[in-house]
C-alpha positions in Angstrom: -60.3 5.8 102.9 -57.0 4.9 101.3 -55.6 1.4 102.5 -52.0 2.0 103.2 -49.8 -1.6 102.8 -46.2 -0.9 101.2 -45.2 2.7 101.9 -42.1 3.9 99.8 -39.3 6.2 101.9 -38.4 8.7 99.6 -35.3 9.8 101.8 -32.2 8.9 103.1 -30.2 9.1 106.7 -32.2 9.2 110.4 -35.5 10.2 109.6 -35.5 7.1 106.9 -34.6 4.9 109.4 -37.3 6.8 111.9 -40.2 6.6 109.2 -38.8 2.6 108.9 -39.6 1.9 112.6 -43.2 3.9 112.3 -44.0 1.7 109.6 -43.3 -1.5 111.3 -45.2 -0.8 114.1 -48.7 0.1 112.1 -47.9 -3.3 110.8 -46.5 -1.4 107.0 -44.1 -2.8 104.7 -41.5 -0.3 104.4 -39.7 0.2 101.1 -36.3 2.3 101.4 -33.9 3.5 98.0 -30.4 4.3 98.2 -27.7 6.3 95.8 -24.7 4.7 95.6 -22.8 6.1 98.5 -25.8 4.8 100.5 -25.6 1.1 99.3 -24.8 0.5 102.6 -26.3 2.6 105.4 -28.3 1.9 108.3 -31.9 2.5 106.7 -31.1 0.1 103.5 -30.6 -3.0 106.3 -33.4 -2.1 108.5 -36.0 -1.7 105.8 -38.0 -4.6 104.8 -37.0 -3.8 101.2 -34.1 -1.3 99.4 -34.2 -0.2 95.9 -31.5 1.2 94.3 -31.6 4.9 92.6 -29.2 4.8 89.7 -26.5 7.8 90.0 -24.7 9.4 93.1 -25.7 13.3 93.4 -28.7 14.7 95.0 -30.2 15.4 91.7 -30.0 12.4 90.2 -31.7 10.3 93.2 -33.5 11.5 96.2 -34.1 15.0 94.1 -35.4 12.9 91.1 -39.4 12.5 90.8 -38.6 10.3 87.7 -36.5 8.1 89.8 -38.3 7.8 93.3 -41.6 7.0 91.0 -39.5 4.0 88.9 -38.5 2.9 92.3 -42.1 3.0 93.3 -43.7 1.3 90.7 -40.7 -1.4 90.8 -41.6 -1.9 94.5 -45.2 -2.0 94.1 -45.7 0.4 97.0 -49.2 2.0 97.5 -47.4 5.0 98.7 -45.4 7.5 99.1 -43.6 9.2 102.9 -41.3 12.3 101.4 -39.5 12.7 104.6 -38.2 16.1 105.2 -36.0 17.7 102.8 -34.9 16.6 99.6 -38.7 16.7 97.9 -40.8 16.7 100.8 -42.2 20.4 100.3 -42.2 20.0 96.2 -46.0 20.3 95.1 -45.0 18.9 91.8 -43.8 15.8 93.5 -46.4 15.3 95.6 -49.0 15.9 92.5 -47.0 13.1 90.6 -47.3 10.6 93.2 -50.8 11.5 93.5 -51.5 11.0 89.5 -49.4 7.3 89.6 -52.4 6.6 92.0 -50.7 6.5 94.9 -51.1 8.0 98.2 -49.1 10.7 99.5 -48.8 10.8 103.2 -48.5 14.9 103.6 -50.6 17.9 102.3 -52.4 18.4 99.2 -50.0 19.9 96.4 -52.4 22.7 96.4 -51.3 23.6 100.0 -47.7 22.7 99.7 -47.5 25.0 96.5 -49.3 28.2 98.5 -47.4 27.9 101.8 -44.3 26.8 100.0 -44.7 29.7 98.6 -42.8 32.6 101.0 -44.7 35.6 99.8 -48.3 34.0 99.8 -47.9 32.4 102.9 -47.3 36.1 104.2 -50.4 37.4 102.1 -52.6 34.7 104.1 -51.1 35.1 107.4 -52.1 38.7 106.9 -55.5 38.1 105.8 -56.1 36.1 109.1 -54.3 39.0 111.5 -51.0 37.3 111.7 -48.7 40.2 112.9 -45.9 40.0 110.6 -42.5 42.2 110.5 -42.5 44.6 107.6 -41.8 42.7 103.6 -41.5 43.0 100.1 -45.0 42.3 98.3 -43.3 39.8 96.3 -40.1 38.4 95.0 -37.5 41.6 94.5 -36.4 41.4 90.4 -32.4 42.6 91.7 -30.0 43.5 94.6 -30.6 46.8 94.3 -34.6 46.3 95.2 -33.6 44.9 98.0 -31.0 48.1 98.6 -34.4 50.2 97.9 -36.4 48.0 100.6 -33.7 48.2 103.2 -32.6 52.2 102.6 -36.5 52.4 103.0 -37.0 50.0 106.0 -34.1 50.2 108.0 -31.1 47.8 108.0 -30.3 44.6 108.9 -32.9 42.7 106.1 -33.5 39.0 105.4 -33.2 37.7 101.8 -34.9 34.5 102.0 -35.9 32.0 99.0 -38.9 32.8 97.7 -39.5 28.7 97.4 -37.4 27.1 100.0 -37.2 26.3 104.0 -34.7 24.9 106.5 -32.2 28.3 106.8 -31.6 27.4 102.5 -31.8 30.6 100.4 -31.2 32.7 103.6 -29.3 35.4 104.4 -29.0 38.7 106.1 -27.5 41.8 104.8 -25.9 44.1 107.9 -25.5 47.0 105.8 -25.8 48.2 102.5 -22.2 47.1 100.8 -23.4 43.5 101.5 -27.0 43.5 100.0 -25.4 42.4 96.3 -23.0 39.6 97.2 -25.9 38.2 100.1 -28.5 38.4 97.5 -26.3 36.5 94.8 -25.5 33.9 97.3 -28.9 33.6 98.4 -30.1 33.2 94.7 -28.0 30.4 94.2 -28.4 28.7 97.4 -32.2 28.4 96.6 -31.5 27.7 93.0 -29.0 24.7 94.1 -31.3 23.5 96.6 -35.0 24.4 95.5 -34.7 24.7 91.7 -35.9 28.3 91.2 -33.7 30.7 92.4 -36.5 33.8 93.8 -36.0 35.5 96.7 -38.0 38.3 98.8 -36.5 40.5 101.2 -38.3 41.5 105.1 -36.9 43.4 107.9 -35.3 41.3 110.1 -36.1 41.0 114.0 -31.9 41.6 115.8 -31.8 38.9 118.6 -35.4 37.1 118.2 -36.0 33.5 119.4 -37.5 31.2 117.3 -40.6 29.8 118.0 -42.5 27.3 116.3 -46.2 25.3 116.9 -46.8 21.6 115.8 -49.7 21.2 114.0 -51.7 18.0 112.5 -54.5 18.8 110.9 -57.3 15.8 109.1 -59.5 15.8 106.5 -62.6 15.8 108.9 -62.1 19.4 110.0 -59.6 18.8 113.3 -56.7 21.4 113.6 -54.9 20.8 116.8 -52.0 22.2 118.0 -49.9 19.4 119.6 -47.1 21.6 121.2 -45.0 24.2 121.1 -41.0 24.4 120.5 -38.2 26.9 120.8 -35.6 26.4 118.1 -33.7 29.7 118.5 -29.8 27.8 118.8 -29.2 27.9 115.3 -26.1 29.1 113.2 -26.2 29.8 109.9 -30.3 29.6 110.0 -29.8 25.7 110.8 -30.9 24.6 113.5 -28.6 22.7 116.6 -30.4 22.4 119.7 -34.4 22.6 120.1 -36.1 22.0 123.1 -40.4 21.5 124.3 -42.6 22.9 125.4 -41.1 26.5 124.8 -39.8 27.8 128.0 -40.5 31.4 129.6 -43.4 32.2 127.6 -46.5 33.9 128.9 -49.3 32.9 129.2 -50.9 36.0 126.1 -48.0 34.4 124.4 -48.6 31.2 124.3 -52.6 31.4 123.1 -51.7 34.4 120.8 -48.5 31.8 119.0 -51.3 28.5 119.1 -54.4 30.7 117.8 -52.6 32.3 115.1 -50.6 29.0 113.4 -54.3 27.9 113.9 -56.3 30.5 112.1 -53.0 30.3 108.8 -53.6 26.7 108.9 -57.6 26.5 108.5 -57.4 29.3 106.3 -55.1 27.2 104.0 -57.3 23.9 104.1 -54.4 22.5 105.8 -54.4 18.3 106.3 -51.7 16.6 107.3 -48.7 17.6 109.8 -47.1 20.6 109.6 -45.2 23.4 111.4 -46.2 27.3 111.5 -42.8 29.4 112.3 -42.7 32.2 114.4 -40.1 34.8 115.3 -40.7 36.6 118.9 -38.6 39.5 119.6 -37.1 40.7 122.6 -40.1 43.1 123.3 -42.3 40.3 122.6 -43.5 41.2 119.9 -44.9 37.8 117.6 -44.1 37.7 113.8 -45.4 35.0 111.7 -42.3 33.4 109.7 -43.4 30.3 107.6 -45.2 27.5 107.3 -43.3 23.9 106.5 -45.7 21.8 104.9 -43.6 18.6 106.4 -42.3 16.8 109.5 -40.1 18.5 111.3 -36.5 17.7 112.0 -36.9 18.1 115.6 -40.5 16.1 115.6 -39.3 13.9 118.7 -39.0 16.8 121.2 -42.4 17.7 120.6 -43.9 13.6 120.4 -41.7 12.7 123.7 -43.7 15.4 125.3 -47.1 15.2 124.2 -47.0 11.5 124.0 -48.5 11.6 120.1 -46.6 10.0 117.7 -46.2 12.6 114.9 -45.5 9.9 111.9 -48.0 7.4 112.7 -50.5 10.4 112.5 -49.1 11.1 109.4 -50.2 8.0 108.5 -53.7 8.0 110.0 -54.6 11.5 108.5 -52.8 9.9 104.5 -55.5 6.9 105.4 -58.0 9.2 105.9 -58.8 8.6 109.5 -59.8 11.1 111.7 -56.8 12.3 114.5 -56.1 10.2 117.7 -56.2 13.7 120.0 -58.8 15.7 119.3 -57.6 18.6 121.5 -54.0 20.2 122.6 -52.5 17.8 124.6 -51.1 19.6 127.9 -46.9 19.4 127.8 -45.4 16.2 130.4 -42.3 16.8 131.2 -39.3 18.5 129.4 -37.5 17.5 126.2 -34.0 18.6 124.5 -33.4 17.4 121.0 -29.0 17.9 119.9 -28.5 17.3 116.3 -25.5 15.4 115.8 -24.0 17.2 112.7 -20.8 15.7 111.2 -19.2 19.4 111.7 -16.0 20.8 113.4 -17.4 23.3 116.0 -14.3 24.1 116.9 -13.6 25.2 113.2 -16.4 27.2 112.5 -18.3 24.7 111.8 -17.2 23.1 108.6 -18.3 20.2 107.5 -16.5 16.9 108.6 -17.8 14.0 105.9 -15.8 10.1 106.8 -16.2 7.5 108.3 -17.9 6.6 111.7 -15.2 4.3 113.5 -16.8 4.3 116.5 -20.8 5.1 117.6 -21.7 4.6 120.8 -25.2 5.9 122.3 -25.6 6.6 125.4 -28.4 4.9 127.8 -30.3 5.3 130.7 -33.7 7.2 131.9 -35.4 10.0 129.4 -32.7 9.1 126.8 -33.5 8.4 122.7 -31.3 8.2 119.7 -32.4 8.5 116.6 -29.7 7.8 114.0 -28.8 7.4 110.6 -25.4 5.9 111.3 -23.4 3.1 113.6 -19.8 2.6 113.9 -18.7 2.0 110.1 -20.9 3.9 108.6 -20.1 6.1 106.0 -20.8 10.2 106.0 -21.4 11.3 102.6 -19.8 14.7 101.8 -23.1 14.8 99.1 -25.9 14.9 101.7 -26.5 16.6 104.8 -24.5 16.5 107.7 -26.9 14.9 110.2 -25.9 11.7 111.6 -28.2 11.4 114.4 -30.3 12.9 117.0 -30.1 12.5 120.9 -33.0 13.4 122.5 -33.2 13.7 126.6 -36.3 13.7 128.6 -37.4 14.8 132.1 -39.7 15.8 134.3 -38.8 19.5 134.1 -36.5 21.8 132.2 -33.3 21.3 134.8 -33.3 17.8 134.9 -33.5 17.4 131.2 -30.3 19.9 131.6 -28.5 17.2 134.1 -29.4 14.3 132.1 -28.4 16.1 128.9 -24.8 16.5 130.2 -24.4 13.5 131.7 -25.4 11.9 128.0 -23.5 14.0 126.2 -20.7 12.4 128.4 -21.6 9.2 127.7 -22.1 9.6 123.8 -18.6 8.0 121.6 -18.5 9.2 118.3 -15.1 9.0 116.8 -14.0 9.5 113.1 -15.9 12.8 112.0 -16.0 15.4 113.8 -18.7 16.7 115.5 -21.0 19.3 117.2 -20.9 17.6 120.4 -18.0 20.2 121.9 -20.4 23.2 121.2 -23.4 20.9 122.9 -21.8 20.5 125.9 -20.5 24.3 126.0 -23.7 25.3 125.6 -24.9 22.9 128.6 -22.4 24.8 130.9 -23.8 28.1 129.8 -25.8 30.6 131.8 -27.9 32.1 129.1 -29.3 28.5 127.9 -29.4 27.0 131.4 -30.6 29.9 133.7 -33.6 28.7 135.7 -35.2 32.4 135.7 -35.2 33.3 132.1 -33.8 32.8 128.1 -31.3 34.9 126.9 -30.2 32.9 123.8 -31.6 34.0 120.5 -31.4 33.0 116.6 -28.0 34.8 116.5 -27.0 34.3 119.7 -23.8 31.4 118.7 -22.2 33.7 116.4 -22.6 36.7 118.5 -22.6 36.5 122.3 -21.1 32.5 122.3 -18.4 33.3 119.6 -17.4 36.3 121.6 -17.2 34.3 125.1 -14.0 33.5 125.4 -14.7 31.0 128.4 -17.5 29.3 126.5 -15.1 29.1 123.5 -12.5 27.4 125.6 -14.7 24.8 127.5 -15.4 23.7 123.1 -12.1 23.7 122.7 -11.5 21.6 125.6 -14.3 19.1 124.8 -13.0 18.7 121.6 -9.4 17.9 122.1 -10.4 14.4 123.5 -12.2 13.6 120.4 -11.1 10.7 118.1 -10.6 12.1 114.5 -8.6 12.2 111.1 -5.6 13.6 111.9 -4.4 16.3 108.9 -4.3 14.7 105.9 -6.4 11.9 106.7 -3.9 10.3 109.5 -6.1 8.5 112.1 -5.6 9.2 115.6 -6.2 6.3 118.1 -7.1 6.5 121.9 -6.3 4.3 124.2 -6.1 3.8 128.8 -3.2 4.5 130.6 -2.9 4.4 134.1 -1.2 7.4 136.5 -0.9 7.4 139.7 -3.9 4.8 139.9 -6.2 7.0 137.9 -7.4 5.7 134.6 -6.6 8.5 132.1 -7.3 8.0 127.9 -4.7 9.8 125.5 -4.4 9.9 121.4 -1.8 9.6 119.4 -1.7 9.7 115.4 -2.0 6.0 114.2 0.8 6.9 111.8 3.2 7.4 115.2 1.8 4.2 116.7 3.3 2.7 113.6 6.7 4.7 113.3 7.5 3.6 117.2 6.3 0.1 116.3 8.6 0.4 113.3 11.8 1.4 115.7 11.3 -1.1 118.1 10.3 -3.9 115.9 12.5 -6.0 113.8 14.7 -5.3 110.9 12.6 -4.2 107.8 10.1 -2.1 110.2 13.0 0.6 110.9 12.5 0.8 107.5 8.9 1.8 107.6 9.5 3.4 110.2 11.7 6.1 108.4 9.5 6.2 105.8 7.0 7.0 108.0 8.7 10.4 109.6 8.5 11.6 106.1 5.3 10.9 105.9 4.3 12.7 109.0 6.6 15.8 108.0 4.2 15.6 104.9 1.1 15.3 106.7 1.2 17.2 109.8 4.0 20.0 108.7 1.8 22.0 106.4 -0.4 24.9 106.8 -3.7 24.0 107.2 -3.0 20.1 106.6 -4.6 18.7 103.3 -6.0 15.0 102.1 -2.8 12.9 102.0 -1.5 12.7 98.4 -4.0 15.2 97.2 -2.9 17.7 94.8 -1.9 21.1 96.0 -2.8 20.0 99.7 -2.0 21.9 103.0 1.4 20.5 103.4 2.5 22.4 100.3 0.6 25.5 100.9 2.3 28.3 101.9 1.6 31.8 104.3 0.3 33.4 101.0 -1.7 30.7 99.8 -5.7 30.1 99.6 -6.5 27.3 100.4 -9.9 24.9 100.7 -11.1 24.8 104.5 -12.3 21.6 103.6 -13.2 18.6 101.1 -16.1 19.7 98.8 -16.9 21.5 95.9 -15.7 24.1 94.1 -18.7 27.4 93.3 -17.2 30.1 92.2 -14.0 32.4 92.8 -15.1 36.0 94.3 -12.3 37.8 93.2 -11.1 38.0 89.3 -7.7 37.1 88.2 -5.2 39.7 89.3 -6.9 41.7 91.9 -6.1 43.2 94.8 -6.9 41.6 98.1 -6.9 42.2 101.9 -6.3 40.2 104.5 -8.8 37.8 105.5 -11.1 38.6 102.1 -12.9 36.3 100.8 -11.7 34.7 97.5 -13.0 31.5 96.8 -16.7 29.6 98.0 -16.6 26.1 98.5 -19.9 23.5 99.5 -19.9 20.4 100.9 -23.3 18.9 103.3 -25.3 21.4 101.4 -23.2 24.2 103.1 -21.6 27.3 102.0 -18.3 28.5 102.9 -16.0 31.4 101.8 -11.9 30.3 101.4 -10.5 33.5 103.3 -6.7 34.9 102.1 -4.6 34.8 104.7 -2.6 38.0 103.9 -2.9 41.3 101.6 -1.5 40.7 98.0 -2.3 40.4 94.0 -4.2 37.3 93.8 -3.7 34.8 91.0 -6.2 32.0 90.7 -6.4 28.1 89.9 -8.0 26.8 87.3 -11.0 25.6 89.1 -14.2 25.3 87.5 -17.9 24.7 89.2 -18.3 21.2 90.6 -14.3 20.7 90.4 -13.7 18.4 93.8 -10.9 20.1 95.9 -9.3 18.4 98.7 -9.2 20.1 102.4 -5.9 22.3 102.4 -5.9 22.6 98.0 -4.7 25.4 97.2 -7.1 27.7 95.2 -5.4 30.8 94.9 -1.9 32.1 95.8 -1.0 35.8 96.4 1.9 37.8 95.6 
């Protein structure tokens, strides 16, 4: 049996800080590392010890094995807790841990590198009579493989990284003039994210839920499925809301989901934690989807309902002791698990990095927060975009609902924006919140909730209280007011506070105060609004410009020099938060293009592209 003393966090943000806390209470020393931009967040402090990781991107910390095992060796840690993302499915990782003699508190490489693996996971969910939707026998060599599979097949088709997880690598082609452009994107997504950019292609299930069965498996021959979770609120394959056990399931259902993720997990020698994926269609019909060789992101639904703590049996099964349950625990309660992105819902979901000025979590009965941030933290536009997760408990699935909403009311974040708005839509929302059935599926928030106008404007409502950046970085600041005896909170840009401060004040602020309406013309009178005194910003785009949806980094242009363009084409791709997203033109024209090359940093509101 390995003895575990000073365990090395090989991640960043909540589930750092979550992994921190697990550690303290098996009596571990907890070792954290930090990029730069992270010198100061929340799981640096509460760490017993916080090693730096020379450089600021992805790659050259959290993504390096060279510099997590420096960090390790410095620290004199025994071993090694990957987290999830970053390298926490990497076989090669977890092999060099393993040969620097220390432990590695997940699966064996050898399992990480077969299940990590897309297409042989399939092959060995087959062998074991794992119904599975129709797929290529491998990784496709083109786009036009992919045409062939889907003309053969049927339309619409997933193109998924061959080597990847999370909804990265993914996407789904609708009809045949989109297979090319999806596949590209989906070859560099997994490239940018995975290192090895192959992808296979499998017919995919219109209007499935997603299902998925936690399992924790030890090295005395125990495979136990702790519960079972429904994930199907997602948008763009990432997951927002998740919720255990799985509701309005039968009974067949159920056994047939727990026996099969099982029989893939046996037959792969799994030990450790884990997750087996499924799809279930409308006609309930079961398809295997993946296995993630890791801790889940949504971990605490399933652990505030089956009362096992998922990460100290991490630790337990890495120590080589046998599991605390050795059988399925039966479900207590209800749980709801809402990521707290740092994205505009409202927006389309763009990413909104900044700072936290304000974090307040709410309290009371059946209510957790795990988080990554408190007010003053900073939100990386490097990283993800998870800040935190609320997580609300109760004895059934309604009054988790109530409590939900009432904590969703309680919750103050202010600075970023945020996916609270489309949280609390979604709360009001008959499909989710029925008591007699589910009609919400893994497309369900850009179909049926995008096309709801009512839906649409209770977000929009939600989100007009928040406290954000005004355009072009202008802070807007809330404060009470009293009518009629009635308490009411409003917000106004800081920058008007100061120009009505300047009027009334005395002589030299009138001065300010002047400058100050030019400042707001600047700011606020543009199209699109950009970072104050950024180059090319929103205030000096015009009707027939392109311009940045937000702060990131420039990919690639999709349109050459001089071409001809409709309205609301997509020109330009920008990331930021390890997100995608295409910078539409606004009107039919000849388009001529900035000199913008990949990696180039662009300001919200730049101007990439201008049309005549």
């Amino acid at each position: 049996m390995a003895e575990l003393s000073r365990v090395l966090i090989a991640n960043r943000g909540e589930i750092a800080v979550r992994i921190v806390r697990a550690l303290r209470d098996a009596g571990l020393t907890s070792i954290a590392v930090y990029a730069d931009p992270d010198a100061d967040a929340v799981h640096t402090r509460l760490a017993d010890e916080a090693l730096a990781l020379p450089g600021t991107s992805p790659a050259e910390t959290y993504l390096s094995i060279e510099a997590l095992l420096d960090a390790a060796r410095r620290a004199h840690a025994d071993a090694v807790h990957p987290g999830y993302g970053f390298l926490s499915e990497n076989a090669d990782f977890a092999r060099a841990v393993e040969r620097a003699g220390l432990t590695w508190v997940g699966p064996r490489a050898e399992t990480i590198e077969a299940l990590g693996n897309k297409v042989r996971a399939r092959e060995l969910a087959a062998s074991v009579g794992t119904p599975l939707a129709p797929g290529s026998d491998g990784p496709v060599e083109s786009w036009e493989d992919a045409r062939d599979f889907a003309q053969e097949h049927g339309l619409p088709i997933a193109i998924k990284a061959a080597f990847g997880g999370g909804g990265r690598g993914l996407k789904v082609a609708r009809s045949l003039d989109s297979i090319e452009s999806s596949f590209i994107a989906a070859q560099r997504e997994a490239e940018a994210a995975f290192g090895r950019g192959e992808c296979f292609v499998e017919k995919f299930l219109d209007r499935p839920r997603h299902v998925e069965a936690q399992i924790l498996a030890d090295e005395h021959g125990h495979t136990v499925v702790v519960g079972l979770r429904d994930c199907s609120l997602q948008r763009r394959n990432q997951k927002l809301i998740e919720e255990a056990p799985a509701p309005f399931l039968t009974a067949e259902q159920e056994e047939r989901l727990r026996a099969g993720a099982v029989a893939v997990c046996e037959a792969a020698g799994y030990v450790g934690a884990g997750t087996v994926e499924f799809l279930v269609g409308e006609d309930g019909t079961i398809s295997f989807l993946e296995v993630n060789t890791r801790l889940q992101v949504e971990h605490p639904v399933t652990e505030e309902t089956s009362g096992v703590d998922l990460v100290a049996e991490q630790l337990r099964i890495a120590a080589g002791e046998p599991l605390s349950v050795s059988e399925a625990p039966a479900p207590r309660g209800h749980a709801l698990e809402f990521r707290l992105n740092a994205e505009d819902a409202v927006h389309g979901f763009v990413p909104s990095p900044g700072t936290v000025t304000r974090f307040e979590a709410p309290t009371g009965p059946g209510i957790r927060m795990d988080s990554g941030v408190r007010t003053g933290s900073e939100v990386p536009g490097a990283y993800d975009s998870l800040m935190a997760k609320l997580i609300v408990v109760g004895a059934d699935r309604q009054q988790a609902l109530s409590r939900a909403r009432a904590a969703l009311d309680e919750l103050v974040i202010e600075g970023v924006a945020t996916v609270v708005p489309f949280d609390a839509a979604v709360l009001e929302h008959p499909d989710f919140t029925a008591e007699d059935g589910f009609a919400v599926h893994t497309r369900w928030i850009e179909t049926d909730f995008a096309e709801d106008e009512a839906a649409q404007e209770r977000m929009t409502d939600r989100a007009a209280g928040a406290v954000l950046p005004a355009h072009g970085g202008a802070q807007l600041r809330r404060f009470g007011i009293e009518i009629d005896g009635r308490r009411r909170e409003i917000a106004l840009p800081a920058e008007a506070l100061a120009l009505l401060a300047g009027r009334s004040g005395p002589a030299g602020g009138a001065g300010e105060g002047a400058g100050g309406v030019q400042s707001d013309r600047a700011q606020f009178g543009g199209n699109g609004g950009g970072a104050a005194g950024g180059e090319d910003s929103g205030a000096q785009a015009s009707e027939t410009a392109v311009t940045s949806p937000y702060a990131g980094s420039f990919v690639a242009f999709s349109v050459s020099d001089g071409d001809e363009v409709e309205a609301g084409q997509a020109v330009a791709v920008i990331e930021a938060m390890k997100m995608e997203s295409e910078a539409l033109a606004p009107a039919a024209g000849t388009v001529r293009l900035r000199d913008l090359a990949k990696g180039d940093e662009v300001a919200a509101g730049q101007v990439l592209a201008e049309l005549a």
